[in-house]
N, C-alpha and C positions, 0 to 999 in steps of 0.2 A: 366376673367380679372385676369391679375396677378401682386399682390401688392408688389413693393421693404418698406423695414424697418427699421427705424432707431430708435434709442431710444432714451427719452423724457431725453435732459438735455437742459442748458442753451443756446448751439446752436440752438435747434428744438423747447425751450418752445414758440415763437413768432405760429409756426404750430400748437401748442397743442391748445395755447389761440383762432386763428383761427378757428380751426375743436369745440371745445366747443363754443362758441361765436356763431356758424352759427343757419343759422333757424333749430330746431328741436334739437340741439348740447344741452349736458347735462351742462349747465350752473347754472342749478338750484341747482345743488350738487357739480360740479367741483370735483367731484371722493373722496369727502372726508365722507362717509354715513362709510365706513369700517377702515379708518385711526385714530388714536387719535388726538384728539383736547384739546387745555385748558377746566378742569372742568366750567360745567356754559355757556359753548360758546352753547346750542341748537340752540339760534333763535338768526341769524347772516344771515349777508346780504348775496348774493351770489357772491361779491366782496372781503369777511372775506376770502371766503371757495377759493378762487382764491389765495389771499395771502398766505393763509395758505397751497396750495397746492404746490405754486413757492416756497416755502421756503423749501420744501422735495429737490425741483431742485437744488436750489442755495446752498446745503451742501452736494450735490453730491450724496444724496439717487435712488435709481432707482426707480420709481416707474412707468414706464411703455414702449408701444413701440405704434411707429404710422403706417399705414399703407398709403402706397402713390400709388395713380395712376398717372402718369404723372405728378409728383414733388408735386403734390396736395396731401395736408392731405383727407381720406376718412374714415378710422376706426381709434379705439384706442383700447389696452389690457391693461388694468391694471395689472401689475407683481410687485413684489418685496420681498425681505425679511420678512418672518413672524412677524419678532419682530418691522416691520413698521407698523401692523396693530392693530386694536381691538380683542379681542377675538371673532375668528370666529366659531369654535365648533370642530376643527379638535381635535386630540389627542395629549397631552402636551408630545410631545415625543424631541429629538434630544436637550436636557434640556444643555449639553456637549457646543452642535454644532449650537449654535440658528439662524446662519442665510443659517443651511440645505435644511431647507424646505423654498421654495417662495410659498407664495398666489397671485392666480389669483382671483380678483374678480369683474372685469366689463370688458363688450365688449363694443362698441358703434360702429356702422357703417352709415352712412347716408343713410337716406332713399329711397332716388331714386336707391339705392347696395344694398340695403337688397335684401337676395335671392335669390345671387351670390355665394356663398359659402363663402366669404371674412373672415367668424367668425373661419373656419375651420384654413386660411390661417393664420390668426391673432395667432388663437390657438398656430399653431407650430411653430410660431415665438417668441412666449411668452418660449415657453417651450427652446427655443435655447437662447432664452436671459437669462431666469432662469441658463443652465446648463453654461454659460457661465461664468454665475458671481457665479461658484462655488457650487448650487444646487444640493442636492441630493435627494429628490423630491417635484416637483409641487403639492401643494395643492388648487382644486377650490371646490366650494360652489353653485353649480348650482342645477337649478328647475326641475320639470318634465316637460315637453311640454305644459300639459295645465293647468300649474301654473300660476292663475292671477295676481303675483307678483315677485319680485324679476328677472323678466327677463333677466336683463341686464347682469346678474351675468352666464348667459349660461343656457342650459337644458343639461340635465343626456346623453340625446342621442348623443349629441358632442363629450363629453368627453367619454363615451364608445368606439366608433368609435377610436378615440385616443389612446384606450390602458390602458385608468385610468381606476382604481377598484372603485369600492363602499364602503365606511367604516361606513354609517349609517348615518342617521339625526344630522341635525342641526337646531334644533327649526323646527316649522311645515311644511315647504313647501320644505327649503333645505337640500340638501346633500352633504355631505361630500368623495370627490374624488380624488384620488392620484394617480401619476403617479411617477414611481421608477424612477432614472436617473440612466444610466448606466455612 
């Protein structure tokens, strides 16, 4: 199956709220586990974390790309600028150029497509969105395969396959993986 792309702004957010909102759709976080939030906000509804995600939309932050089968939302990449997130564990580098490096750090695909390859496709779509808006490299945060956590965020084996290097842990499960932009 082969996914067309388009990226999350206030034309395609009505898709995003869709594809999250459906049975199984990451609603319960609305992509916000790695993004800054008001001090204080932990325990907030999952309608906070919606708000607070359209509001990256609505000032034109990028923060992600969908994938479509037949006009239908089916996956999601989370992408954006470093300085849109939390500290994730990479290296405090491009201090100059802070929005060099974009963070990937969620996939989501619907359940009945997993297992299609869609995560690979999302991949190189995330990385064409990252160099588009300027990147000079993708940084993701993914598991090992039989990590019982942190899934969402991808496994090491994707991103190898890709071309990203390995630059070492990030807290106990993740890694930290880069990919140069030519």
């Amino acid at each position: 199956m082969d996914l067309t792309f388009r990226d999350v702004d206030t034309t395609t957010w009505d898709d995003l709220d869709t594809l999250f909102s459906s049975r199984g759709g990451p609603k319960y976080c609305w992509c916000m586990v790695w993004r800054p939030k008001p001090s204080g906000a932990s325990k907030v509804s999952n309608d906070v974390r919606r708000g607070w995600l359209k509001a990256f939309v609505d000032r034109s932050v990028p923060i992600g790309i969908l994938g479509y089968a037949d006009d239908e939302p089916v996956g999601w990449c989370s992408i954006g600028p470093r300085p849109e997130h939390r500290r994730l564990g990479g290296p405090d580098d491009f201090a100059d150029r802070p929005n060099a490096v974009w963070s990937l750090t969620c996939f989501y695909v619907k359940r009945a497509l997993r297992g299609e390859g869609l995560s690979r496709q999302l991949l190189d779509a995330a990385i064409e969105r990252a160099r588009r808006g300027g990147a000079e490299v993708v940084e993701a945060y993914p598991v090992l395969p039989s990590s019982p956590s942190y899934r969402f965020m991808g496994v090491t084996t994707l991103f190898k396959r890709a071309g990203f290097e390995e630059l070492g842990p990030a807290g106990t499960r993740r890694h930290v993986m880069r990919l140069a932009l030519d």
